[in-house]
N, C-alpha and C positions, 0 to 999 in steps of 0.2 A: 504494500500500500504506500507508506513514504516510508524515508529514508531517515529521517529523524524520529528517535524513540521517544524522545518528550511528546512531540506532536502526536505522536502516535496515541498513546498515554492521555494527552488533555485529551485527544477526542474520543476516546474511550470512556472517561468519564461524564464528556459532551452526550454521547449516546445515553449513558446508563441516566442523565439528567435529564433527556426527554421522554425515558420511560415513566417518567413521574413529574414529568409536564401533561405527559396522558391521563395522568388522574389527576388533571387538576391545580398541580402546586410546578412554581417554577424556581423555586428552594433551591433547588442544584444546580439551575443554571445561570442563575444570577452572577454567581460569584465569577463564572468563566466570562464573563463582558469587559470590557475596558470600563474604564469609570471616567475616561475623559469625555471632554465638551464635544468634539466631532464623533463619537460614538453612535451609529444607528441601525436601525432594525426596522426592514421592512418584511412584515408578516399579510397575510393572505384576512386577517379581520380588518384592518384598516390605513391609514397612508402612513408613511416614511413618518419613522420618531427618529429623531436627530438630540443626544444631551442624556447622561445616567437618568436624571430624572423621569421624562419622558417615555425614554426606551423600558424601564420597569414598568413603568404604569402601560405600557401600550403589551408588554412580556404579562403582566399579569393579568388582563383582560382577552390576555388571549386563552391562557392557560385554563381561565374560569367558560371557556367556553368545551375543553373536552373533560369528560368524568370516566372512569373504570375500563381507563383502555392501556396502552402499553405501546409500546417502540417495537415492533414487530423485525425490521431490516434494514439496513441500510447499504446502497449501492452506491460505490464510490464509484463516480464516470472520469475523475481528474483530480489530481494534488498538485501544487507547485509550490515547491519551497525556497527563497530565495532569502537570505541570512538575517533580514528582522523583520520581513511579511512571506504571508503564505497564504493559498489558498487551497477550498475544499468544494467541488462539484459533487452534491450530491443525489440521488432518490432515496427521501426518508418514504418508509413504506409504515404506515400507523396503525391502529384500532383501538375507538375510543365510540365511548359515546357523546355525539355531537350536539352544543345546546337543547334543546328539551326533546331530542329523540329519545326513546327509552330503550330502544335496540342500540347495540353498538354498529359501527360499522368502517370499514374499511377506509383507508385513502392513503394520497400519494402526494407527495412534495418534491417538487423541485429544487433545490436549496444553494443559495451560492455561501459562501459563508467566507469572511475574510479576516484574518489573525495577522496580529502584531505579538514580537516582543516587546513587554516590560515588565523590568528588574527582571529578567533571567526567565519570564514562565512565557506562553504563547498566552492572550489574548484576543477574544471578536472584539472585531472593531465595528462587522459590517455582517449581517445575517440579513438575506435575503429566501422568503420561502414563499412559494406559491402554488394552484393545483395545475398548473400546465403539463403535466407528463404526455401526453399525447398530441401526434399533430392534427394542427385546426384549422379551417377552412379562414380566408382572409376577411371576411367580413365580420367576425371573431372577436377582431380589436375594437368594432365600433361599441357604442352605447347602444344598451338596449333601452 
C-alpha cells in the first residue's frame, strides 16, 4: 500500500475511526485532523468547512446522521507520498443506518483525503468524500 509505516499506521487507525463514525460518534477521528486555520472537510451532508472549529461541527453532524453500522472496506485506488504531504485515493465501502431509516444499508465513498506532517505525526489537512463511485451521465452535474 505505501511505503511509509507511520502513514500506514495513522490510516489504520483513520479506518478503525470511521468504524465508529458509523455508529454515530466521530471521537477517533477528531484527533487525526490538523487543528490549523486552512484545515477542511468536504463531506457528502453539506458544503466545504474550512477552520478546526467548523470542520468538527460540520465532522459531527455528519456522524449524527449514521447509527449501528460499521466500516465495512476500504479500497485504496492511489497513495502518494512526498516528504511533508501525502495523499490517499480512496472507496470507503460503509453500512450504517442512514438518518431515520431503520434498516441499515449499504454505501460507497469516494474519498480524497490529504495529510500533512506536524511535529513528527501525518495529519488531514483536507478530506474530501462523496457518493460518486459510479459513472454518470453529463447532465448529472446540473441542478435538479
Amino acid at each position: 500500500m505505501t511505503s511509509d509505516t507511520r502513514l500506514e499506521e495513522f490510516l489504520g487507525q483513520y479506518h478503525r475511526g470511521m468504524d465508529q463514525f458509523m455508529r454515530g460518534s466521530c471521537e477517533a477521528v477528531k484527533p487525526l485532523f490538523s487543528k490549523g486555520d486552512e484545515v477542511t472537510l468536504a463531506n457528502p451532508f453539506g458544503p466545504v468547512a474550512k477552520g478546526w472549529d467548523r470542520v468538527v461541527e460540520a465532522m459531527e453532524r455528519a456522524a449524527q446522521n449514521y447509527q449501528d453500522g460499521e466500516a465495512v472496506e476500504f479500497e485504496n485506488i492511489s497513495t502518494v507520498i512526498a516528504s511533508e504531504l501525502a495523499y490517499v485515493v480512496e472507496v470507503e465501502r460503509l453500512r450504517a443506518k442512514v438518518g431515520a431509516r431503520a434498516e441499515a444499508s449499504d454505501l460507497a465513498l469516494r474519498v480524497t483525503t490529504i495529510l500533512r506532517q506536524e511535529q513528527g505525526a501525518w495529519r488531514i489537512v483536507h478530506r474530501h468524500a462523496d457518493p460518486i463511485t459510479t459513472s454518470r451521465p453529463p447532465e448529472s452535474v446540473l441542478p435538479t
